[in-house]
Each structure stands twice: as C-alpha cells, then as structure tokens.
C-alpha positions in Angstrom: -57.9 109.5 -55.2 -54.5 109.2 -53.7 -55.8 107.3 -50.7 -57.8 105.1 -52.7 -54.5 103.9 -55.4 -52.6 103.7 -51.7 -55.4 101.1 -50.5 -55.4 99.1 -54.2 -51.5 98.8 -53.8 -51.5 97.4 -50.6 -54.6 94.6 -51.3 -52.0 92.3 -51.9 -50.2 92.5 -48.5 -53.6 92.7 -46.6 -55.0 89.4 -47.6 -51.7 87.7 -47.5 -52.2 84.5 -45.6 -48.6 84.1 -44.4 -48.7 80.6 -45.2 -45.7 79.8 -47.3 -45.1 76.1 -46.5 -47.6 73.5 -45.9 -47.8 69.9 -44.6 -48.4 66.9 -47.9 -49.3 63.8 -47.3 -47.4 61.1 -49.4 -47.1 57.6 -49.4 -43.6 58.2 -47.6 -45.4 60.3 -45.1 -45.7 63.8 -44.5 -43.6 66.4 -46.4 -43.3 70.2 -45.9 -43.9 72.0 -49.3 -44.4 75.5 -50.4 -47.9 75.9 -50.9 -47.4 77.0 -54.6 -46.5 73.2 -55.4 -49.9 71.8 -54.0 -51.9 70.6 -56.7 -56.0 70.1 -57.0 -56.1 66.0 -55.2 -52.9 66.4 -53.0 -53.9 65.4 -49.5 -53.0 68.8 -46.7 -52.9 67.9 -43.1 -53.9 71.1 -41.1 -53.5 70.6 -37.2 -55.0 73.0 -34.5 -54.3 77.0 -35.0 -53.1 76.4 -38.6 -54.4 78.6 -41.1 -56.4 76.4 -44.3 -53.9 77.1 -46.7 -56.4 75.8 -49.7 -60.0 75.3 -50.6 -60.8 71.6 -50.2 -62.7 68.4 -48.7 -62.0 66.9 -45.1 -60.7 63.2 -46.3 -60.1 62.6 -42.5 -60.6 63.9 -38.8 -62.9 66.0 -37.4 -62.4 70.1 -36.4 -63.6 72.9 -35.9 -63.3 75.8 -38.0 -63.5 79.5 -37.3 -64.9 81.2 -40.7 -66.5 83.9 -38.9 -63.9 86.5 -41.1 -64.5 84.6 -44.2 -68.4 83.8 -44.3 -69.9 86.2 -41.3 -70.7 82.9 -39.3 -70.4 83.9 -35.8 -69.8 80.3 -34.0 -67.0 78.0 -35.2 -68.5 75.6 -37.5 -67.7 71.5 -36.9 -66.0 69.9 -40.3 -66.5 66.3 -40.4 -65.1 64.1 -43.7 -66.9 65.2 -46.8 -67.2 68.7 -45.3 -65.8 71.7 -47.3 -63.3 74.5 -45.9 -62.0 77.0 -47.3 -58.3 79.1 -47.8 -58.1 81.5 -45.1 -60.1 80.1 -41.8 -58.6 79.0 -38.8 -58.4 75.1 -37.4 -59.8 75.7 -33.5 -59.5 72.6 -32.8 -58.5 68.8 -33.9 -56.6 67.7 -36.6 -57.8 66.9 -40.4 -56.5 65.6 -43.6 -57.9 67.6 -46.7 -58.1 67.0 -50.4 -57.1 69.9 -52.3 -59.6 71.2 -54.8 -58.3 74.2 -55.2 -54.5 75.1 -56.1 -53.2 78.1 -54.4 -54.5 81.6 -56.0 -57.5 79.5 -57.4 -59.0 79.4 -54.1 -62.0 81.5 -52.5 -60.2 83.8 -51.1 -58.5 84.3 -53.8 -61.9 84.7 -55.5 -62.8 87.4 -53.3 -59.6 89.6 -53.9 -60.2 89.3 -57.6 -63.5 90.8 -57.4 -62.1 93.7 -55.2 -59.7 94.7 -57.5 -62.1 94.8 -60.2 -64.6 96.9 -58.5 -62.0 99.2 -57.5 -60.9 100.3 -61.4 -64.6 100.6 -61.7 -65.3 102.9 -59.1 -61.7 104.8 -60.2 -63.1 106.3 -63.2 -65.6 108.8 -61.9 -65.1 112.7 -61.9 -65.5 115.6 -60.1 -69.2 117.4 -61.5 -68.3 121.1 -60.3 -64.6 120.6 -61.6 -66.5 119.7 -65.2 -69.2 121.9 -65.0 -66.8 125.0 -64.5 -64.8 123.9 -67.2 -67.8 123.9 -69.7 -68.6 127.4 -68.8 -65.4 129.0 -69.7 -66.2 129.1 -73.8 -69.9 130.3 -72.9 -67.9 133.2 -70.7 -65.7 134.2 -73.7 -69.1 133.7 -75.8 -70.7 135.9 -73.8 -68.5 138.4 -73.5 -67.8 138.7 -77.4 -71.7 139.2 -78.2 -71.5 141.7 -75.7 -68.9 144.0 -77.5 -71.0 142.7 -81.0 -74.6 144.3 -79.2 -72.8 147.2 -77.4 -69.6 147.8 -79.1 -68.2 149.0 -75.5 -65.2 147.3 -74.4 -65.8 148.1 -70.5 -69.1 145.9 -70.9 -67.6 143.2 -72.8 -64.7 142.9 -70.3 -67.1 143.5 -67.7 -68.7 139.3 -68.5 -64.9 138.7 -68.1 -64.3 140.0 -64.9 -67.1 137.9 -63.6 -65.7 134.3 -64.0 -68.1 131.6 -62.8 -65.7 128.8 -62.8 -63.5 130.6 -60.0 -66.4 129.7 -57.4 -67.8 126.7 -58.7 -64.6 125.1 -58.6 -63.8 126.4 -55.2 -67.5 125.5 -54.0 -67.0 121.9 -53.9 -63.9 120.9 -52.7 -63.6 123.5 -50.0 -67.0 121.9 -48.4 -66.5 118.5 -48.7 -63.1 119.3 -47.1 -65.1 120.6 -44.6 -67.0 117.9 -44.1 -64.8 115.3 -44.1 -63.2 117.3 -41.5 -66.3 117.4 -39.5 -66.8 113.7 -40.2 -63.2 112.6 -38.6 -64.2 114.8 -35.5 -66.8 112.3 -34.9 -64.6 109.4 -35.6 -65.5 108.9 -39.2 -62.7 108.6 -41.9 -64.1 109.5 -45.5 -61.8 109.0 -48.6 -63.2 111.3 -50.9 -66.1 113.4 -51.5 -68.2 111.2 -54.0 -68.4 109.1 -51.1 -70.1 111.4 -48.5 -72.6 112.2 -52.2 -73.5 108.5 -52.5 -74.1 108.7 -49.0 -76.4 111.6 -48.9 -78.4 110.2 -52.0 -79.1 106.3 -50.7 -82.1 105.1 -50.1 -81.0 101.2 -49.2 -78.6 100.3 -46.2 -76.9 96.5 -46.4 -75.7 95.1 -42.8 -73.8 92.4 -42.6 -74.6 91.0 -38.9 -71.5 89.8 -37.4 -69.7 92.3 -35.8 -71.8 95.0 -37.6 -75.0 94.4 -35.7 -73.7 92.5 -33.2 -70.5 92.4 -31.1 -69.1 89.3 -32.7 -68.5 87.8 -28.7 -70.5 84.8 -28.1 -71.8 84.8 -24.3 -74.2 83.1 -22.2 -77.8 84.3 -22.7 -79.6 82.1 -20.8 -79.8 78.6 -18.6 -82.6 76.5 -18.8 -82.6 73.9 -16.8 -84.7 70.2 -17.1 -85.5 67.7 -15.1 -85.4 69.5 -11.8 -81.8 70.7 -11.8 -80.7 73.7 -9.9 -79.5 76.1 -13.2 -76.2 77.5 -11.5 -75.5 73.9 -10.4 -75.5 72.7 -14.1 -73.7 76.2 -15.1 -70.9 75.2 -12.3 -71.1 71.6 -14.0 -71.1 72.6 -17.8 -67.7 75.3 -16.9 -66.0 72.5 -14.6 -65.8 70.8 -18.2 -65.8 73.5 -20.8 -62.5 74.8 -19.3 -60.5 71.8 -19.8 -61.0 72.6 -24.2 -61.0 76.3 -24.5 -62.8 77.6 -27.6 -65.5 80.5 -27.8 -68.4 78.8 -26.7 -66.4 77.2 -24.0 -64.7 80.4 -23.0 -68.6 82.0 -22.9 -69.8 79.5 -20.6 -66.5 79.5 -18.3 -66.4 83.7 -18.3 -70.7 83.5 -17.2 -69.8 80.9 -14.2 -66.8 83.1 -13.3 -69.0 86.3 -13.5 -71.7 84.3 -11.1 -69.3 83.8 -8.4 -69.6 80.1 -9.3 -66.6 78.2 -8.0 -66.0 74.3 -8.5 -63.7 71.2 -7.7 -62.6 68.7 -10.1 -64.7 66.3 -9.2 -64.8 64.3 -11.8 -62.9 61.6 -13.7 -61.3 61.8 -16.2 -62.6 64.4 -19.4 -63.1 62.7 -22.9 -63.1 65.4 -25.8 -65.0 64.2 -29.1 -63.8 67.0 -31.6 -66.7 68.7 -33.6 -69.1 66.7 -31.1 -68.6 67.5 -27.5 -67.1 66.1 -24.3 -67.8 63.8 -21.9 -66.5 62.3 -18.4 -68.3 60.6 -15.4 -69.5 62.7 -12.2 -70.6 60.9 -9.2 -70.2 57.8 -11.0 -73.5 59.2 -13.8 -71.9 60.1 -17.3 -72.2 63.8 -17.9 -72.1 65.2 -21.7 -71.7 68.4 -22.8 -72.5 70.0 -26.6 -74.0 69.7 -29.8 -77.5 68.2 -30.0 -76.5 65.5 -32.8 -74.0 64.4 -30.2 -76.0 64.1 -27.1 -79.7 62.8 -28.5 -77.9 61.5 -31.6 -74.8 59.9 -31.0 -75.3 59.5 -26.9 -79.1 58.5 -27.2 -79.9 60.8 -24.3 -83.5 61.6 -23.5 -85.9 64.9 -22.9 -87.1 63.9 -19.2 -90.7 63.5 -19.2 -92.9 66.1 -19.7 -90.4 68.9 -20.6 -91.3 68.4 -24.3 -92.5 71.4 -24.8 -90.6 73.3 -23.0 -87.5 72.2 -24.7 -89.4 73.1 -27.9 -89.7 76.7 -26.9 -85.7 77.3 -26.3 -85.2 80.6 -27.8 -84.3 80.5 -31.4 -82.1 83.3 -31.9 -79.4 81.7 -29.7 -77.2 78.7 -30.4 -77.5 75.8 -28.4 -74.7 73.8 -26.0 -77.0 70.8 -24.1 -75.9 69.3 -21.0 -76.9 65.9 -19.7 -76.5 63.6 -16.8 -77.5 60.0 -16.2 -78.6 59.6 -19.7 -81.0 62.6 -19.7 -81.4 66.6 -20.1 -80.0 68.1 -17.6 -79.8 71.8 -19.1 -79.6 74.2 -22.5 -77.2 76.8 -22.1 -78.0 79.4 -24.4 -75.0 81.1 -26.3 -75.6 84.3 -28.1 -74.0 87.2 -30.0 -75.3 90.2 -28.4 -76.7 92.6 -30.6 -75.6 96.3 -30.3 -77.4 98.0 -28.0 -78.2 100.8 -30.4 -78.5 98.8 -33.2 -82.5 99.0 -33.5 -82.4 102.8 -32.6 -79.4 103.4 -35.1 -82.2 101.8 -37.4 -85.3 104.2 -36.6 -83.1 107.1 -37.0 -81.6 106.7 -40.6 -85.5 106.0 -41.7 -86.2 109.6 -39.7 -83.3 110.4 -42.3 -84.7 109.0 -45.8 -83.5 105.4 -45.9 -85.9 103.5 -47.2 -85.0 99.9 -46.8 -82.6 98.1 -44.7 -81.1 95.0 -45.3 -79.3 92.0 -42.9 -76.8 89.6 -44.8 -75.1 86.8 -42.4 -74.0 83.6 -43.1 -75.4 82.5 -40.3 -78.8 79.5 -40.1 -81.8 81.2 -41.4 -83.5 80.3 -37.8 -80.7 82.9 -36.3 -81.3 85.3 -39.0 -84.7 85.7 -38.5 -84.7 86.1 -35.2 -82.1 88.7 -35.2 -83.5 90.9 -37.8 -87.1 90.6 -35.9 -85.5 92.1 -32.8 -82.9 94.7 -34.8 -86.1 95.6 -37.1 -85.0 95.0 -40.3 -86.8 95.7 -43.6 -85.6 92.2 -45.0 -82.4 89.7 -44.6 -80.9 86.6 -46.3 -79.3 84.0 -44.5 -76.5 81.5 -45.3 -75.0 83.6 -47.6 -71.3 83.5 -49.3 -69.1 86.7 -49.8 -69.7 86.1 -53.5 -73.5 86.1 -52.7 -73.5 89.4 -50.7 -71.5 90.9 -53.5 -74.4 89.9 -56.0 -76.9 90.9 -53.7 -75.6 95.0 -53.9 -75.3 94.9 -57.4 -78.6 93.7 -58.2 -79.8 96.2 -55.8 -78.3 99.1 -57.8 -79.0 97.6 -61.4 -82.5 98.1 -60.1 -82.0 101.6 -59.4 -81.4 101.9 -55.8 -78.5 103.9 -54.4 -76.8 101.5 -51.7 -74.8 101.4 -48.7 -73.0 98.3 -47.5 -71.9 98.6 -43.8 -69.4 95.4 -42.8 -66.3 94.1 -41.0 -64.8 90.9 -41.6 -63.4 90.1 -44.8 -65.9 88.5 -46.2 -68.3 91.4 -46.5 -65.3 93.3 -49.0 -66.4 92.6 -52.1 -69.9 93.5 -51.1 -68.4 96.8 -49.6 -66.6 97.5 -53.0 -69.6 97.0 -55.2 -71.8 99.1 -52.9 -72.0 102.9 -54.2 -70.2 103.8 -50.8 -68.6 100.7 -48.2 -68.1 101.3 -44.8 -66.0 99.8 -43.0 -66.3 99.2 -38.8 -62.9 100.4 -37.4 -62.0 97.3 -35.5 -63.0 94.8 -38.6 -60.9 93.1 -40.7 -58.1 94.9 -42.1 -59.0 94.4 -45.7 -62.5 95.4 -44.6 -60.7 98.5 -43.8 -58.4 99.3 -46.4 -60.9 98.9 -49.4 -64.4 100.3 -47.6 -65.1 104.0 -48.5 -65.9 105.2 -45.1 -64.5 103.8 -41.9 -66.7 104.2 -38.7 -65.6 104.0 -34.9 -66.5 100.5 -32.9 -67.9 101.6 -30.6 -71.5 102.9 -31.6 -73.4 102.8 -35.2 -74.8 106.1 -33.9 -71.6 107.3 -36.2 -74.1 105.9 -39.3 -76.7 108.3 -38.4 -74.4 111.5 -38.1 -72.4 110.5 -41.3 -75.8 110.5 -43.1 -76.3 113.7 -41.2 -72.7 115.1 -42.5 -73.7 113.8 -46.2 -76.8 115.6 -46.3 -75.8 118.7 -44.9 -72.7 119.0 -47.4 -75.0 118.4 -50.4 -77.2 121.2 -49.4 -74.5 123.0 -48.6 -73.1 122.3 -52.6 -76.6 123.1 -54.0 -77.0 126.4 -52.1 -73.6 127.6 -53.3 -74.2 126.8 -57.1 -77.5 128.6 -56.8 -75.7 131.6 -55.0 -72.5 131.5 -57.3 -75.0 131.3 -60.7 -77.6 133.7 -59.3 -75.2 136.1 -58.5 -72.9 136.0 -60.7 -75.5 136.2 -63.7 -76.7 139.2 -61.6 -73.0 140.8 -62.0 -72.8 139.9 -65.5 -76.6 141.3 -66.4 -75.7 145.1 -64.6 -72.3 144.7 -66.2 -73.7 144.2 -69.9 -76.2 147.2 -69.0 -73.4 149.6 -67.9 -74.7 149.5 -64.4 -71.9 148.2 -62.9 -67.7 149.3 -64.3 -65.7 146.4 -64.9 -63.5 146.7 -61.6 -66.9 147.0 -59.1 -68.2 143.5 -61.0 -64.9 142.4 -60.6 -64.7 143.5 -57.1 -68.1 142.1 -56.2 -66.7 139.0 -58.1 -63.8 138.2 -55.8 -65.8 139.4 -52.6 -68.7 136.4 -53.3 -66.3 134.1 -54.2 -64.0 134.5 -50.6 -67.7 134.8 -49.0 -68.4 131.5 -50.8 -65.5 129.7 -49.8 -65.7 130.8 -46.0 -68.9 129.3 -45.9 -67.8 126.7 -47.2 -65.6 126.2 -44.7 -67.7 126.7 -42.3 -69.9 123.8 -39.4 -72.1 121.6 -41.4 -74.2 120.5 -38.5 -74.1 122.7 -35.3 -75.5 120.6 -33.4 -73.2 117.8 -34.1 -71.4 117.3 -31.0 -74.6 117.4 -28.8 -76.6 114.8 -30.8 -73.5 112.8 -30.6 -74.0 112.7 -27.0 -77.7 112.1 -27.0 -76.9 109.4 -29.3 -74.6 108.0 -27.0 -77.0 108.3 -23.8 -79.8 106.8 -26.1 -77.4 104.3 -27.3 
C-alpha cells in the first residue's frame, strides 16, 4: 500500500494550478490579488495562455478555451459572454472578463480532487484474502492436532498435524505470484500498484474508455478537403493555411502541418488578416473577401451561401469530424475536415478483450453526441455517452458496479480521475495527465492499448495461477496431515514433504505467467 499513501500525499502538489495571484477588476482598474481573496461576483480578467484561476461566467470578450484535460473535449471550445469556464483550463486565445462564481477551493476542480481523495480511503481498507485465510487456519491446526493425540494418544501423530502448517504456503502463494506478475507486467510496459488490482482486473466483465487520448491520439489533423463550387481542393488547402498561420491554435496548426506535408507553398497575397476571436478570420484575396472558421460565423454572422446545387453534398460532410469552412466571394468555397485520429488498434484492442471475457465496453467523452456516435460506430463500442462532466463519468462507474458489474475505467486527462478512482481498477495511459497518473491503479505505455489485452492476459493467468496453488497447498497438505494422523508417514518425513511443497510452491510461483508473452506482444504490435 506504500505506493498508493505515496500517491494520496502528493494529490495536493499534482493538481496545484500554480496560480497564486490573479488580475481584479475594480472601479480603480485592474489589481493583482492572490487568488485566495477572490470572492463569488468579483470580476477576473484572464488574457491569452493564462490558466482560469476560478469557476465563473464570461461578463466580457470572447476566447477560446482548451478544456480538453478538464472535460475530455478534444477541440478548444469558443466562450462568448454568458458562457461558463471553469478553474484549471487554458485561455488559447483572446482576452475575457469573468464573474466569479466560485471562490477558490470551491471550484470544479476542486470538486474533482475531493472526490479522489474520498475514493482513495475507500479503496484503502481492503485486505489480503490468503494473508486472512492462513491466519484462520492456524486454531483449526492446533485443533487438529490436539484431537489427534485425544483419538490416538501418540504424540508423533499429533505433532505430526503440526509439522504440516498450511499457512506457511498459503501465505507465500500469493504474494510470491503476484510479485511475479507484476514483474511480468512492467516487462511489457505496465506499472501495477498492488495485487488486488491485477484480481479486479482478471474478474471484470465492463471496460469504461474515456475517448480523448485513450481511444484516440488527442492531435487534431486534417482528415479531409471537400471542395464546392468548383474549387481546386489543394488550392483552397494552400488558401485556408496562408491564413490559419497568421493565429496559431490546434486547428490552425492541423491545417498549416497538412499543406506543409502536401508540398503546398504560398505568398502572402493577401491584404491585410482580420481575426474575430471564437468566430474566425477574414481578409480580402484578389480583391473577393475570403473567411475562414466556424459555421455560425461564415453562414451566420457573414451570410455566406451553399453554391447552387451542392446542398446535398454539403449535407453528407462526414460527421465524425469537426468542421473549419472556407469561403470566397460570399460563397462555399471548401470544408476542411479536422479529426482526432483514432488509434489504430483501438477496434482490434476491442475484439480481443471480448475473445478475453469482457462483456461490455463503454465510450465516455465530453465531446457532441454527433462525434460520439460516430466514433464509437467505427471503434465498435458496446454503448457511449456524450457530453459528459468528470462528475458524470464518476457516477457513471459507480452505478455500473452498484449494479453488480466488476469495472475498469481506462483514461488520461484529468478529468477522467475521479472516474478512474471509483472504478474497481483505473488505468492510467502513460503520457496522460499527471494526476491521471498518480491516482490510476495501473499505468499503461502510450504507445499501443495492445498493453490492455496482455494486462488482462497477466490478471488472468496470476489468478489461476492463485487457484491452482490453494488447491495444491490444501490437497496436499491434508494428504500429509491424513498419512500423518494414520502413522503412515513420521513427523520429520511430513515435515520434510511439508517444506519441499512449499519451496516447490513458491518457485512456481515465481515462475512465467504467460510464455508466450513477448511474441503476442509483437503480433499485437504488427496487428496493431
């Protein structure tokens, strides 16, 4: 348990925000204040690259806000006035005046460390079943022995039950395997804090996945370029990067790295670039006004048009991907298609663990239910729930295992921690979040979810591995104890036979769970 009170005792450090002073808006202007002296209705300004030092309400400005760590969303989200953010996201771009709601350690995030902590005492209290089960057969041994001398009034057969001890091997039984297999687990890039975990493994039957930067890489790229009104598509790619690169953010950096990776090369052509935080950008080309982003702000705000006769094929753009629309003269000129690339193994990572007893798998985002569902179509999901909070996922696992299911909860950004401490085991993905890390169960390596399906492997294999040595260590040892009460066996040949199971016990023990781990590993990797 030592790693586990280490990972409790740093929470505090993890989530820090490093946000000691903030920026309040008085009526003598603006005043730098530590942030424990903000009070719900004080008025925050928050500038580009700041850190939302509070939960509150935009009052004024418009930004952009990346709360991909906090709710799973995987594109920065616009925040226009009335528009809530939360402690702990980042300000991309623009500049805002909030109204607090929150007071500092009242806040969300605050929320979500609370509930952490309180699933962690839970999960503190449980017990080692062969270390208790040894410990209750002690009496019986002395019992047994006594009504031995009572029956046969023969002091060699009475010590004889003596001589042959269960606890000695049951206790040795379990920790020297699950030693072993944590062992085998970290030389396949799997860090396991304790052996109840690998057991809540081996039993589930439900896997929860949050999507960002679980089942998908958490890098927004270009998918695709559809093009409209007769427009060349690597001309409007050339177009749509000429502008994006002038207000860097991850869409724009997508678009930019897919012209760059085309061999698409351009001059700045055009006059002067007009950025419209949370909306998009504009500028003139050729003396036609060219307008890049969101679709409220192009058909919306910029009354552009669908050229005629494209209606339906702007009504089948893919749905899975988000959106960035380009038009010129007043009109569609293209839909550049932004996605978050699933892993490549992800759906195969998904037929194996069924191959392997899991019986429902799960997709939580807090992503549009449009995006959802057209992720866990492709991934092959048993179900998923879309726009969800980190309180929601949380609730989500625990109504799961009030109704009797044994579950898994496989994350990586901060918001999926409280989730990953209710689950029976969390696991965490290496290059996540670092309070992701320090409260999951399990940590995996980043770079495949093949490591799921040879954890479950590991888990499995150690639990047979704990069942086959009970049933050896009773079944032989009741053997020793029945020729010893007979007067086949002298008290130093039981005990001899005694000491000789249990060091054969513990070697296997010690012993390769899976022999075949290394080469699945890399037909998983081939697969994958």
């Amino acid at each position: 348990e030592w790693t586990r009170k280490k990972s409790v005792a740093d929470l505090a450090r993890c989530m820090s925000l490093n946000v000691d002073r903030v920026w309040l808006r008085t009526a003598q202007g603006e005043v730098l204040v530590p942030v424990s002296q903000i009070q719900p209705g004080d008025a925050v300004v928050v500038r580009a690259g700041g850190i939302v030092p509070v939960d509150g309400l935009v009052l004024e400005g418009e930004v952009t806000v990346n709360q991909a760590s906090l709710t799973g969303e995987s594109i920065p989200v616009p925040k226009r006035p009335g528009g809530a953010v939360y402690a702990g996201t980042v300000v991309e771009e623009g500049e805002c005046v909030l109204e607090v709601k929150q007071a500092s350690g009242q806040s969300r995030y605050d929320q979500i460390v609370h509930m952490i902590e309180q699933s962690e005492q839970m999960k503190s209290e449980a017990e080692s079943k062969a270390a208790n089960l040894a410990d209750k057969l002690v009496p019986y041994t002395f019992i047994g022995s006594l009504l031995s001398f009572v029956l046969t009034r023969n002091v060699a057969r009475a010590l004889s039950v003596l001589m042959v001890d269960f606890s000695c091997a049951l206790k040795l039984a379990m920790p020297l395997a699950v030693l072993s297999a944590m062992r085998e687990a970290g030389r396949a890039h799997i860090t396991v804090k304790g052996g109840k975990f690998l057991e809540a493994v081996a039993a589930a039957d439900t896997i929860v996945f949050d999507k960002t930067g679980t089942l998908t890489h958490a890098c927004p790229r270009v998918a695709q370029v559809v093009s409209f009104g007769g427009k060349e598509e690597a001309e409007m790619l050339r177009l749509a990067a000429c502008l994006e690169e002038h207000f860097p953010h991850s869409m724009a950096n997508a678009v930019v790295e897919e012209a760059k990776r085309r061999g698409l090369r351009h001059e700045e052509y055009h006059s002067k670039v007009e950025y419209l935080v949370a909306h998009g950008i504009a500028s003139t080309v050729d003396e036609e006004r060219v307008l890049i982003g969101s679709a409220h702000f192009v058909f919306e705000d910029e009354s552009c048009i669908i050229p005629e006769g494209e209606q339906e094929r702007f009504d089948a753009l893919p749905p899975e991907y988000s959106h960035l629309y380009l038009a010129v003269g007043g009109q569609l000129a293209a839909v550049i298609c932004i996605s978050d690339p699933l892993r490549e193994e992800a759906k195969e990572v998904l037929s194996a663990l069924r191959a392997l007893g899991i019986t429902s798998t799960v997709m939580l985002t807090g992503d549009s239910r449009r995006t959802a569902e057209a992720i866990a179509l492709q991934v092959g999901v048993d179900a998923f729930r879309a726009e969800v909070l980190p309180a929601d996922k949380a609730d989500y696992v625990a109504r799961l295992r009030r109704e009797g299911h044994t579950v898994l909860m496989v994350g990586d950004g901060i918001n999926d921690s409280p989730a990953l401490s209710e689950a029976d085991a969390g696991i965490a993905i290496s290059d996540g979040a670092a309070i992701a890390r320090e409260i999951a169960d399990i940590t995996i390596a980043a770079d495949s979810l093949w490591e799921l399906v040879e954890l479950r492997r590991i888990a499995m294999a150690l639990m047979a591995r704990i069942h086959s040595n009970y049933r050896f260590v009773i079944g032989f040892n009741g053997t020793l104890i029945a020729l010893g009460v007979a007067g086949v066996l002298p008290p130093a040949t039981s005990a001899t036979l005694h000491n000789l199971s249990t060091l054969g016990v513990s070697l296997r023990s010690m012993g390769r769970l899976t022999a075949q781990t290394q080469s699945a590993r890399g037909n998983n990797s081939h697969n994958g």
